[in-house]
KEBA-317417 format. One record per residue: residue number from 1; residue in one letter; chain; x, y, z of N, C-alpha, C, CB in turn. Coordinates in steps of 0.02 Angstrom, whole numbers. Last residue first. Glycine has a CB too. Example, Ala and Ser with C-alpha at 12.3 -4.5 7.8 and 13.67 -1.06 7.14 Angstrom:
# KEBA-317417
  marvex  semi  tivo    n.px    n.py    n.pz   ca.px   ca.py   ca.pz    c.px    c.py    c.pz   cb.px   cb.py   cb.pz
       2     s     A     642    -112     354     684     -53     357     645       2     394     704     -30     286
       1     a     A     660    -284     390     615    -225     390     660    -165     390     565    -224     452
//
This chain:
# KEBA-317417
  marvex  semi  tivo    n.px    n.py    n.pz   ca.px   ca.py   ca.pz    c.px    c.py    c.pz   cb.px   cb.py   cb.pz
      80     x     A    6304     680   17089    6314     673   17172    6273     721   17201    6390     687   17200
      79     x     A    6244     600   16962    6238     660   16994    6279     634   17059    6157     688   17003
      78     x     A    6340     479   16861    6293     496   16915    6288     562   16955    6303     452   16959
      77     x     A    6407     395   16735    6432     427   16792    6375     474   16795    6507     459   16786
      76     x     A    6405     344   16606    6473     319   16665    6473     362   16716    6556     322   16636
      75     x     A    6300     343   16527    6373     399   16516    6428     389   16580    6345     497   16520
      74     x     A    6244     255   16546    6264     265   16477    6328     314   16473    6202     296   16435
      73     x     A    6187     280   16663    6235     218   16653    6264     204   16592    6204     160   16667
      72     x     A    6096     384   16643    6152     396   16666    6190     347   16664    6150     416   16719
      71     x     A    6016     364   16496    6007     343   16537    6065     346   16584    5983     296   16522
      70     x     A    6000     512   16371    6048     437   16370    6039     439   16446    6148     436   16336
      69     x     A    5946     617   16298    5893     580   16356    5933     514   16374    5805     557   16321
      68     x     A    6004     772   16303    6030     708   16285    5985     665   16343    6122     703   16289
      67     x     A    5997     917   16183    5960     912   16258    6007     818   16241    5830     926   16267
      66     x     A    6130    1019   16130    6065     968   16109    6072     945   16173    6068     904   16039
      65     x     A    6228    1136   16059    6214    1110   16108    6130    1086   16111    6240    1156   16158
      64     x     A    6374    1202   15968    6308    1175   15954    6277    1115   16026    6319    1132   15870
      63     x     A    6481    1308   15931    6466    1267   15964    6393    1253   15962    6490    1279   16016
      62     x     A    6577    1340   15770    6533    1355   15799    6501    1292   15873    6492    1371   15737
      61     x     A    6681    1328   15682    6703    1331   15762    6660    1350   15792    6755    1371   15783
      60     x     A    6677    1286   15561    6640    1353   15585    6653    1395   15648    6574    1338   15592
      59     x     A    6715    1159   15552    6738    1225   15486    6716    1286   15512    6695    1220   15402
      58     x     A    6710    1090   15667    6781    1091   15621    6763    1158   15593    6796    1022   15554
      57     x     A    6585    1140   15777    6580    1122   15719    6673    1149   15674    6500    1162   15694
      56     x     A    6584    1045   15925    6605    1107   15905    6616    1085   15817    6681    1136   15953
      55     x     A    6440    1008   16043    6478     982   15969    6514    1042   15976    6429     970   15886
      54     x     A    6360     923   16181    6351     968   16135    6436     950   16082    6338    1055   16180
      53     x     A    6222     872   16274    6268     838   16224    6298     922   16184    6213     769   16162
      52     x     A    6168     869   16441    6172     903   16383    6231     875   16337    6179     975   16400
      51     x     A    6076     777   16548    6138     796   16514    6131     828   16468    6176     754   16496
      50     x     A    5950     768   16611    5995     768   16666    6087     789   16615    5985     672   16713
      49     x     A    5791     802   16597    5849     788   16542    5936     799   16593    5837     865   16464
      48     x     A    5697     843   16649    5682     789   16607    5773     785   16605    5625     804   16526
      47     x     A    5671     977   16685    5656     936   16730    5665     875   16705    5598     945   16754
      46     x     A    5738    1055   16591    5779    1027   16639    5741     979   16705    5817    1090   16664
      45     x     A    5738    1035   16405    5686    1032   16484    5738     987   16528    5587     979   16476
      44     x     A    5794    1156   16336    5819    1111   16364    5765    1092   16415    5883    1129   16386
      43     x     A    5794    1272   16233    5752    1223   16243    5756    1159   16277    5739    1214   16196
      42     x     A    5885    1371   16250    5907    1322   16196    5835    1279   16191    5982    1271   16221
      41     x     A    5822    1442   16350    5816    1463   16296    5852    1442   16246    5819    1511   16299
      40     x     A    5870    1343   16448    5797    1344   16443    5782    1386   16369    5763    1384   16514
      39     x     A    6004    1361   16454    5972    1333   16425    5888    1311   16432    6008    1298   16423
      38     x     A    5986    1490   16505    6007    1494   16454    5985    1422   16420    6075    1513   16459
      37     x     A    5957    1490   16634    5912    1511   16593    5929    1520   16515    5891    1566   16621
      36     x     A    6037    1413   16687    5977    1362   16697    5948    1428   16650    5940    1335   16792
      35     x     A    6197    1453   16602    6150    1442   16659    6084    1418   16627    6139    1510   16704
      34     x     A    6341    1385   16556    6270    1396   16529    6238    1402   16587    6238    1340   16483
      33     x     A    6509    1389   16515    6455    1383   16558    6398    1404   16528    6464    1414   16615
      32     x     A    6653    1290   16489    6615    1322   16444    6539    1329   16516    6605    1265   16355
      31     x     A    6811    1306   16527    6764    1284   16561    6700    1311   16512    6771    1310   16637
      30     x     A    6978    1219   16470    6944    1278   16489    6864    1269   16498    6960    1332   16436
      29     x     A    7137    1142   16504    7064    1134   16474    7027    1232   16485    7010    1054   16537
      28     x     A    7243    1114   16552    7214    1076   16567    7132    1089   16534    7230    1073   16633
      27     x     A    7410    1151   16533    7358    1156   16511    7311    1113   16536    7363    1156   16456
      26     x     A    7537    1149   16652    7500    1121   16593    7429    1145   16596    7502    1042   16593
      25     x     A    7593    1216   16780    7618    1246   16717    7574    1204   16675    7700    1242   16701
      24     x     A    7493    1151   16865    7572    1129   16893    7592    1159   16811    7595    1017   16920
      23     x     A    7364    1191   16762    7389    1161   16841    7456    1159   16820    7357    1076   16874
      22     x     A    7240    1309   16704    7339    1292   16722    7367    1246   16768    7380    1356   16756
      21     x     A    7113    1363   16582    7145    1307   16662    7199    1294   16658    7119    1231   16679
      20     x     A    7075    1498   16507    7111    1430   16487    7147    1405   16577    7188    1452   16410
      19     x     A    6911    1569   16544    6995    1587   16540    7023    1497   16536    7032    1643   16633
      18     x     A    6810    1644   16434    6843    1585   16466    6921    1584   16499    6842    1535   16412
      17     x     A    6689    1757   16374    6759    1735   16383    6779    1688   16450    6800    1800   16385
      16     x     A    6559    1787   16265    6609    1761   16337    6651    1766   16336    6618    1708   16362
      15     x     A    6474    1878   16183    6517    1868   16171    6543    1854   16244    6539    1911   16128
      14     x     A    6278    1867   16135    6322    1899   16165    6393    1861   16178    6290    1919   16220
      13     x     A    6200    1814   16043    6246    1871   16012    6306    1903   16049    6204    1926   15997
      12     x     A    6134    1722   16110    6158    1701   16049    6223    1758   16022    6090    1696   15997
      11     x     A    6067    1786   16217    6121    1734   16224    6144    1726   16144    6090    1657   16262
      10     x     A    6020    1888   16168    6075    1906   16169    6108    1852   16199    6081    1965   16195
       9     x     A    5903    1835   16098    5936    1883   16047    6013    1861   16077    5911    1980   16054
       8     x     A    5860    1749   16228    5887    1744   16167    5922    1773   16126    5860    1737   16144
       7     x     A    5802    1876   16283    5860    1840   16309    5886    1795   16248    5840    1794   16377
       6     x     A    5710    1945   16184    5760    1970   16202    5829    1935   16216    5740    1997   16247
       5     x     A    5613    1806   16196    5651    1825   16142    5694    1873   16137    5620    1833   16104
       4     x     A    5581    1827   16349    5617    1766   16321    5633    1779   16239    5567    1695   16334
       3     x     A    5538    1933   16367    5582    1959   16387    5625    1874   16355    5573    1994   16472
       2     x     A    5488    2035   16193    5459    1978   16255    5519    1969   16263    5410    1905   16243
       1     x     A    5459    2149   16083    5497    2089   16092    5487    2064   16164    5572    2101   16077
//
């Protein structure tokens, strides 16, 4: 197995955890992360592709993440 189909195996298999964000006592969300080698093993060309689109599927609660070529003025807002 090759060290990019290894990493794969275990981005896919391996299990995160998030911790849920608290301001002033409210909820505010929680942070999902991917490094630059993870999505390279989604297939993301990061020299091309400045956003990632991704989904959570209702019946499966599975997350699903797609490269997004939408022109930054599409999405309201610009690298700093």
């Amino acid at each position: 197995m090759s060290h990019s189909q290894a990493h794969r195996q275990s981005l896919i298999a391996r299990t995160r955890t998030a911790r849920i964000a608290v301001s002033d006592g409210n909820v505010v969300g929680v942070c999902i992360f991917l490094t630059d080698e993870d999505l390279r093993e989604l297939n993301i060309d990061l020299h091309e592709v400045r956003y990632v689109r991704y989904s959570i599927d209702g019946e499966t609660s599975q997350l699903e993440v797609t490269e997004s070529a939408l022109p930054e003025r599409e999405h309201g807002s610009t690298d700093q």
